[in-house]
DSSP file (Angstrom, degrees, kcal/mol; ACC not computed):
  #  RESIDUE AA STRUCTURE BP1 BP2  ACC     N-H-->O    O-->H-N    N-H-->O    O-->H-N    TCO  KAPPA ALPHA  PHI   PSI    X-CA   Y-CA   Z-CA
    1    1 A X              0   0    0      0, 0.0     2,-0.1     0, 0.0    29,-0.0   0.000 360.0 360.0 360.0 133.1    0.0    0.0    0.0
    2    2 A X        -     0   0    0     24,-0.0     2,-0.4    27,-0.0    28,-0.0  -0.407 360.0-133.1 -67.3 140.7    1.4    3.3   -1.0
    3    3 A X        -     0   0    0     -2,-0.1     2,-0.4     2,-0.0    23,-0.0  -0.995  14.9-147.3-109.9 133.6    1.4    5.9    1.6
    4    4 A X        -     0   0    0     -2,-0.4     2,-0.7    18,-0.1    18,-0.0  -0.843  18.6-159.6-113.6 110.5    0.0    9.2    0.2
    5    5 A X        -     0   0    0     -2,-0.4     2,-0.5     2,-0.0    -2,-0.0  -0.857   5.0-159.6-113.3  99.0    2.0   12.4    2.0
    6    6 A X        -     0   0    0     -2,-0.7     2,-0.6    13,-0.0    -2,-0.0  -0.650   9.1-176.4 -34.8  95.0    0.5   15.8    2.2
    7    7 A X        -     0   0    0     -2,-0.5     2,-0.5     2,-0.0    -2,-0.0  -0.847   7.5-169.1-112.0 152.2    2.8   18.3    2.7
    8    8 A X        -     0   0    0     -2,-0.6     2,-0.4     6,-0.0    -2,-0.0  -0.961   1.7-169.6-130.8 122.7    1.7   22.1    3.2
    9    9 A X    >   -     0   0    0     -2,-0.5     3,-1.7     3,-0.1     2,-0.1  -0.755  40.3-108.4-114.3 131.1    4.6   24.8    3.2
   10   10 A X  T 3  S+     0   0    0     -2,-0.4     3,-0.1     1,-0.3    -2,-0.0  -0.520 105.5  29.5 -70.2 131.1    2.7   28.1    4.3
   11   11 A X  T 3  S+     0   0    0      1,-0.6     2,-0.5    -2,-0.1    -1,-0.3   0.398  88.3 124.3 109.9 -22.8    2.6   30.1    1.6
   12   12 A X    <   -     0   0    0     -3,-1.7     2,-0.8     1,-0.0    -1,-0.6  -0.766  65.4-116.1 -91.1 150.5    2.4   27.7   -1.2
   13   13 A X        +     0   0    0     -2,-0.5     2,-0.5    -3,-0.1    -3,-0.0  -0.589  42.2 168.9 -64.7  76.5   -0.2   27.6   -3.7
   14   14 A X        -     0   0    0     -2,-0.8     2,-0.7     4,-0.0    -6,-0.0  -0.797  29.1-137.5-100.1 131.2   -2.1   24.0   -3.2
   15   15 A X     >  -     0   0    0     -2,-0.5     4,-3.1     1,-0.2     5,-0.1  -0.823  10.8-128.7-105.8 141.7   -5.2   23.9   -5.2
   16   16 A X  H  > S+     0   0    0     -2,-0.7     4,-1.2     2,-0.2     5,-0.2   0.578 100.3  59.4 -21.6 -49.0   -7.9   22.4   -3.5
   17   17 A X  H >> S+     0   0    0      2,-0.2     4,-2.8     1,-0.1     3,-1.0   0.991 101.1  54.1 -66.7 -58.2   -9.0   20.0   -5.9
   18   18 A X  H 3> S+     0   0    0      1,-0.3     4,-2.4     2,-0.2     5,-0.3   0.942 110.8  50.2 -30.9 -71.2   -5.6   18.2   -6.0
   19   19 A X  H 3X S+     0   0    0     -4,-3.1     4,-1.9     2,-0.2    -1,-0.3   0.900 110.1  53.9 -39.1 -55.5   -6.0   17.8   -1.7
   20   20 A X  H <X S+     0   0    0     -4,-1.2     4,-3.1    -3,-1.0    -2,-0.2   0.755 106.1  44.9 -56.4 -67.6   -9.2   16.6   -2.4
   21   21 A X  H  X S+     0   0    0     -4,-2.8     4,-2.7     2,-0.2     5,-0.4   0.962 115.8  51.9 -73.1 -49.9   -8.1   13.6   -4.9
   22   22 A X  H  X S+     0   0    0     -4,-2.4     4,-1.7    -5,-0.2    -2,-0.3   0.873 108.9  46.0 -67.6 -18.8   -5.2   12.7   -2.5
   23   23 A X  H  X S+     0   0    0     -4,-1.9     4,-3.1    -5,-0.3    -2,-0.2   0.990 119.3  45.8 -80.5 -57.3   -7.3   12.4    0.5
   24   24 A X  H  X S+     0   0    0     -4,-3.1     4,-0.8     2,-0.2    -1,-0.2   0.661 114.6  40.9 -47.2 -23.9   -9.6   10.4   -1.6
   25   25 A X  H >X S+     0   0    0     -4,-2.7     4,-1.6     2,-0.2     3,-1.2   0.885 114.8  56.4 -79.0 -70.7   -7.4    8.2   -3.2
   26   26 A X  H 3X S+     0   0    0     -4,-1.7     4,-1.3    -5,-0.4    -2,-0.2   0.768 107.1  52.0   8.4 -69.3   -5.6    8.0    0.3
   27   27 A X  H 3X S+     0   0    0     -4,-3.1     4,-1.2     1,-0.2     5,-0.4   0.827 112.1  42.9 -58.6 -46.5   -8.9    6.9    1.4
   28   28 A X  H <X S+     0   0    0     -3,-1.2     4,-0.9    -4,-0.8     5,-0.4   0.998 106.7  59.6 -65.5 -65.3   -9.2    4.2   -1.4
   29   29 A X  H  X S+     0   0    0     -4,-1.6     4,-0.5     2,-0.2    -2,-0.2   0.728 122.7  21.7 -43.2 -54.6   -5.8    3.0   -1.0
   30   30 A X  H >X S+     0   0    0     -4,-1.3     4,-1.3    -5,-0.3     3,-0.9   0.949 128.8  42.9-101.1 -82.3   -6.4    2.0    3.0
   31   31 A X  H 3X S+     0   0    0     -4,-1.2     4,-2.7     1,-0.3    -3,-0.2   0.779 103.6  58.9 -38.0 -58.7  -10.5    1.6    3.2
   32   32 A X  H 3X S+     0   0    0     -4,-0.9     4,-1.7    -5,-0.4    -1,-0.3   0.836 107.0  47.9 -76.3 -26.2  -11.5   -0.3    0.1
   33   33 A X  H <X S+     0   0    0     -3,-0.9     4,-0.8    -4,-0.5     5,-0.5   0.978 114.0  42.1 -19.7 -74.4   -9.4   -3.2    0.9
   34   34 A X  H  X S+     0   0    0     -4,-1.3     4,-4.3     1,-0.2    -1,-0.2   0.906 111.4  60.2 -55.9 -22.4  -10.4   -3.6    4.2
   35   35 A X  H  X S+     0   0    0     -4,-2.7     4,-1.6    -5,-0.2    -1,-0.2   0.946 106.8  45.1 -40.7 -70.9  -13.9   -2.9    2.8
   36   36 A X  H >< S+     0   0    0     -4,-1.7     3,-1.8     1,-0.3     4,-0.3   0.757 109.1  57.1 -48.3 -86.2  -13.7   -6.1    0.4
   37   37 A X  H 3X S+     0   0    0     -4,-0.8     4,-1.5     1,-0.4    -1,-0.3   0.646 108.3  49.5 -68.8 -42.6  -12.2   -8.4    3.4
   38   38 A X  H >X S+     0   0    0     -4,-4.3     4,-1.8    -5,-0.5     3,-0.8   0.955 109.4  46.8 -69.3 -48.9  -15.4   -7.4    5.2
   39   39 A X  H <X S+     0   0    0     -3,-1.8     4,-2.1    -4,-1.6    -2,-0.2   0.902 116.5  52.7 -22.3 -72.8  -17.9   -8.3    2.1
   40   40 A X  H 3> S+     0   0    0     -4,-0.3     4,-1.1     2,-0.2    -1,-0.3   0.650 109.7  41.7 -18.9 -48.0  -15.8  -11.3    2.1
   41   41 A X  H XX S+     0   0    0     -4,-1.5     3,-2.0    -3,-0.8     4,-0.9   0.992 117.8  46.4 -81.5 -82.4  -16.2  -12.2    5.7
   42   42 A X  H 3X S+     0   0    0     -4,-1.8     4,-2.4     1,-0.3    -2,-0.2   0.698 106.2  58.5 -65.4 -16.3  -19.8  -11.5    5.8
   43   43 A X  H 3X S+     0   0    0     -4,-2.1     4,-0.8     1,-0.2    -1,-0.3   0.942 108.6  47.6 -69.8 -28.1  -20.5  -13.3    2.6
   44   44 A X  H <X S+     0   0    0     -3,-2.0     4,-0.9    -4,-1.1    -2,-0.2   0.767 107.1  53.5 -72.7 -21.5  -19.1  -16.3    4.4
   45   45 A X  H  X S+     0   0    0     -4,-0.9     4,-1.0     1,-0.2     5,-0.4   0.911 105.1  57.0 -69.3 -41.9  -21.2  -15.7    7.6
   46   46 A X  H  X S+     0   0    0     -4,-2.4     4,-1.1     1,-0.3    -2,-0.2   0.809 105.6  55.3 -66.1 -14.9  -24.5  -15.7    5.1
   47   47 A X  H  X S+     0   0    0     -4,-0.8     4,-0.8     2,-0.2    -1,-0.3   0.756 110.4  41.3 -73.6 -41.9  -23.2  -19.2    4.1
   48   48 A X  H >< S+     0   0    0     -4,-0.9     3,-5.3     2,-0.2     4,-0.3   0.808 117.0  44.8 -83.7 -86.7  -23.2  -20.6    7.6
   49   49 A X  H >X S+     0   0    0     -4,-1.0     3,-3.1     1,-0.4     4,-2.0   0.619 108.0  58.7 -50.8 -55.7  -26.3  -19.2    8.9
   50   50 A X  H 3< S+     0   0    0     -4,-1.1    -1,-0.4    -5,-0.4    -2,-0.2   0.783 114.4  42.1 -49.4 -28.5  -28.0  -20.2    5.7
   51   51 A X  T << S+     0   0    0     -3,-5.3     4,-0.5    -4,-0.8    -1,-0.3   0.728 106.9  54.6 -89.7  -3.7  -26.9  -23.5    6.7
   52   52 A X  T <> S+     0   0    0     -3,-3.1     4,-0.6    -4,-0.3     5,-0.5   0.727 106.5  54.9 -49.1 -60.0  -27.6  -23.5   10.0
   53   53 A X  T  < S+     0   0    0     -4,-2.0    -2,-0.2     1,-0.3    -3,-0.2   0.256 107.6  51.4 -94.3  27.2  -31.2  -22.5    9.2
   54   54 A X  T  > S+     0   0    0     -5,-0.5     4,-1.0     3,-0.1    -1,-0.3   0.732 101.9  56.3-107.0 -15.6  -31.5  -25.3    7.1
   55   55 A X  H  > S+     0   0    0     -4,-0.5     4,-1.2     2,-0.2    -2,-0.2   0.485 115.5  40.1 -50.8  -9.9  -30.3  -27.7    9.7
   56   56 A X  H  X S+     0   0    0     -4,-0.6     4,-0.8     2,-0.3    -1,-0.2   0.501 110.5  55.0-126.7 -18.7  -33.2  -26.4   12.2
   57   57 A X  H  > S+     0   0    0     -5,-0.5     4,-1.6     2,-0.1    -2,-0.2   0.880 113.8  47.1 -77.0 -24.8  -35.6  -26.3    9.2
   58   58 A X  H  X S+     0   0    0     -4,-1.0     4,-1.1     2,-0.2    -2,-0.3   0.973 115.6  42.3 -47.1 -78.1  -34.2  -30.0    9.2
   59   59 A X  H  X S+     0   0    0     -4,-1.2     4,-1.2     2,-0.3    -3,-0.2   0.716 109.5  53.8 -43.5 -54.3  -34.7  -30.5   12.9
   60   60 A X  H >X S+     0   0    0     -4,-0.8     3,-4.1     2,-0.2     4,-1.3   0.993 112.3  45.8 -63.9 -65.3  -38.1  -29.0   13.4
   61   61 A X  H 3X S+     0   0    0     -4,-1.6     4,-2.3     1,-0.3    -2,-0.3   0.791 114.9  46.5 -65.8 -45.1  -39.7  -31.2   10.6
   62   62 A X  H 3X S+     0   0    0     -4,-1.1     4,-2.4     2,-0.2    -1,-0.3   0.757 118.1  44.1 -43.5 -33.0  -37.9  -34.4   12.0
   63   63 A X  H <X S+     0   0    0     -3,-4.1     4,-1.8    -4,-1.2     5,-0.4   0.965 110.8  52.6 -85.8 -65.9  -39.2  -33.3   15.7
   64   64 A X  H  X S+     0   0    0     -4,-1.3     4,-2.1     1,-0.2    -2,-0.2   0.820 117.0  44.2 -49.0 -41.8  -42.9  -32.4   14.3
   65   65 A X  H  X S+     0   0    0     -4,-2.3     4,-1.7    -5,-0.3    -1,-0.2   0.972 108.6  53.2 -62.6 -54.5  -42.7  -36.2   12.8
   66   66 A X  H  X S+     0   0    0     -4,-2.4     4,-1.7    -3,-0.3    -1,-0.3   0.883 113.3  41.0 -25.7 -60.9  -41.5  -37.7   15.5
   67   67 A X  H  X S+     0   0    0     -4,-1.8     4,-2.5     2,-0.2    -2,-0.2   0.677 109.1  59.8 -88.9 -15.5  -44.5  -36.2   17.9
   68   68 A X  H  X S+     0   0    0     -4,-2.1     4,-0.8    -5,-0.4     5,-0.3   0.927 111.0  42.7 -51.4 -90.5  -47.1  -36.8   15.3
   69   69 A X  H  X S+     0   0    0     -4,-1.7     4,-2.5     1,-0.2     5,-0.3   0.688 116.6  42.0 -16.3 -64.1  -45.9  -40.5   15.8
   70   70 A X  H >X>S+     0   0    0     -4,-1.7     4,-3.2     2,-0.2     3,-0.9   0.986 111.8  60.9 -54.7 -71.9  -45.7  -40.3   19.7
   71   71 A X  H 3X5S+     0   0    0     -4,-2.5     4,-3.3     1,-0.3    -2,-0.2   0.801 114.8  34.8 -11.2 -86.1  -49.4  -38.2   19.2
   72   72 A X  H 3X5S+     0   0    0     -4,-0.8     4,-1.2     1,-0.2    -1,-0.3   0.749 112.1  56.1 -70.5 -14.0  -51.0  -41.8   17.3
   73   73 A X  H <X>S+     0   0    0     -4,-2.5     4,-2.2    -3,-0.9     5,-0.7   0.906 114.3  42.9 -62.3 -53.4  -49.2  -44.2   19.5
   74   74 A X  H  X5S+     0   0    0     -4,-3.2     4,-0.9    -5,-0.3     5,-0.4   0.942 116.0  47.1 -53.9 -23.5  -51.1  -42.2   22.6
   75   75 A X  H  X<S+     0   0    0     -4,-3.3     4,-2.8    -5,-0.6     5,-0.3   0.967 112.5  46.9 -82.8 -32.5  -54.2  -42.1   20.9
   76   76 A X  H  <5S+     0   0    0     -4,-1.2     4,-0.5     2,-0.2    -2,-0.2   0.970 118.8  44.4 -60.5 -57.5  -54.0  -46.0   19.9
   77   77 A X  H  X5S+     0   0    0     -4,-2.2     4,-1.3     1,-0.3    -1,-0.2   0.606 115.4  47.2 -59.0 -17.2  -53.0  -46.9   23.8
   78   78 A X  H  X<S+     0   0    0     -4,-0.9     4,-3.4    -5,-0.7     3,-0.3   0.883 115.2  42.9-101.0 -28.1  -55.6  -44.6   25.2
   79   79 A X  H  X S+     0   0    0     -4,-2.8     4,-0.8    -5,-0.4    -2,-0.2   0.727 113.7  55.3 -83.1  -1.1  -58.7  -45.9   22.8
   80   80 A X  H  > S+     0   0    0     -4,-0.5     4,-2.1    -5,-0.3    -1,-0.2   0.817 109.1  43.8 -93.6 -32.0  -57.5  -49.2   23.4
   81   81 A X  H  X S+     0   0    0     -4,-1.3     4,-2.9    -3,-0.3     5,-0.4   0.932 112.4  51.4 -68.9 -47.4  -57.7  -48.6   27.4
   82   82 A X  H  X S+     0   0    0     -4,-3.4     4,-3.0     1,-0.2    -2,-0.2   0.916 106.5  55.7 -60.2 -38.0  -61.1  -47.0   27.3
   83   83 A X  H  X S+     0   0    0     -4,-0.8     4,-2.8     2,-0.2    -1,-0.2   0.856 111.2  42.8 -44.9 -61.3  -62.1  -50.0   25.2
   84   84 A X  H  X S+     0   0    0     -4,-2.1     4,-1.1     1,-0.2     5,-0.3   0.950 116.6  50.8 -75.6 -47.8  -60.9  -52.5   28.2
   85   85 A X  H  < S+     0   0    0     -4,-2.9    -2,-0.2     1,-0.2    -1,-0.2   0.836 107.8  49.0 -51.4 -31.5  -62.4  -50.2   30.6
   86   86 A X  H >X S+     0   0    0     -4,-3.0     3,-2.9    -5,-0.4     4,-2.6   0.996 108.1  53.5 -59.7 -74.2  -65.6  -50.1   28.9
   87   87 A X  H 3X S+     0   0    0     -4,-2.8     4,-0.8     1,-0.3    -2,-0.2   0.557 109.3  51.2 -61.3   1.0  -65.7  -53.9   28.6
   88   88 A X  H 3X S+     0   0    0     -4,-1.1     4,-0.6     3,-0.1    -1,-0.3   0.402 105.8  51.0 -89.3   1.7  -65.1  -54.2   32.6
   89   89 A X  H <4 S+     0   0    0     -3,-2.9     4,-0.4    -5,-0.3     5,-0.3   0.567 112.5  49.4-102.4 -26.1  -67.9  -51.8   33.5
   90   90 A X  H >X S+     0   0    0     -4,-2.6     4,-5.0    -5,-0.2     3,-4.1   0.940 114.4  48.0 -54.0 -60.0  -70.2  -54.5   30.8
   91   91 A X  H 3X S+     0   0    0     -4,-0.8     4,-2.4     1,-0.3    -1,-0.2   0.927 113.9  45.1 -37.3 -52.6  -68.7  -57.3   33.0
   92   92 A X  H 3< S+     0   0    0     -4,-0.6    -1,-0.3     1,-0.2     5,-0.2   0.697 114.2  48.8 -71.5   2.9  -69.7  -55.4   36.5
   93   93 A X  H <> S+     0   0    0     -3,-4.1     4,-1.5    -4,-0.4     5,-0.5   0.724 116.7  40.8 -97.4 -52.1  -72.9  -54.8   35.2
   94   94 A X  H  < S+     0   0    0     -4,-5.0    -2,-0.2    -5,-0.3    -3,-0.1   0.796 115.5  48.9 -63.0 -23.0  -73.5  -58.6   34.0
   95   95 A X  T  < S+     0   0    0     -4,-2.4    -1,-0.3    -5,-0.3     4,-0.2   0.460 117.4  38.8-118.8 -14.2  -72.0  -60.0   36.9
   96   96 A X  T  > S+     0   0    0      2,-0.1     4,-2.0     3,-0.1     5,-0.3   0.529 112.6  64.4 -98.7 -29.4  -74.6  -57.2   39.9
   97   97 A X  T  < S+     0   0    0     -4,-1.5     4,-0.4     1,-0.3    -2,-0.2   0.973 107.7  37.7 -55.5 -32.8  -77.4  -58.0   37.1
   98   98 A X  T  4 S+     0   0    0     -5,-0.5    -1,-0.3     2,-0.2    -2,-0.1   0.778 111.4  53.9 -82.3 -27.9  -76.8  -61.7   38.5
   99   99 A X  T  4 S+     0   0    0     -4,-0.2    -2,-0.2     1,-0.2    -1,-0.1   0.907 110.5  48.6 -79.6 -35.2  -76.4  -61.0   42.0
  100  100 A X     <        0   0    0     -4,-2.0    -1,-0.2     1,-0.3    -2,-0.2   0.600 360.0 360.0 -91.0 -12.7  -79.8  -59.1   42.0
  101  101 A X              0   0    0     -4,-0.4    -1,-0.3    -5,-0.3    -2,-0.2   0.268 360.0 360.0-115.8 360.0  -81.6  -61.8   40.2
């Protein structure tokens, strides 16, 4: 990188524009580098997250399948208990329906 040196002698004639163009070039010389390295850097962050949130768009739909599953296994085990419970309340019914008779 070039180092850009102003010098100002009192009393000499510097025109403005010319100050103007070194500070700007100046400016380019040091800033737009780092500029790019940062564009660089953040394009590589947008890479990870973007893969990140597809690993957890991943994740969610595997957990929502999972608890669907877990969901109709509970539902099978519980209509299958009311089912025996239901057929012991016939049985206690059949079996005072006998005593009473």
């Amino acid at each position: 990188m070039a180092a850009h040196v102003i010098s100002y002698r009192p009393g000499a004639n510097i025109p403005i524009m010319g100050v103007v163009e070194e500070v700007h070039q100046a400016l380019q010389d040091i800033v737009a580098p780092e500029l790019r390295e940062i564009k660089t850097r953040l394009d590589g962050l947008e890479k990870r997250i973007d893969s990140v949130d597809r690993r957890i768009d991943g994740l969610g739909q595997q957990l929502r399948e999972e608890l669907r599953g877990m969901r109709d296994e509970i539902l099978t085990a519980t209509r299958s208990h009311q089912a025996q419970v239901q057929d012991l309340r016939d049985r206690v019914i059949r079996l005072e329906d006998r005593q009473t008779h």
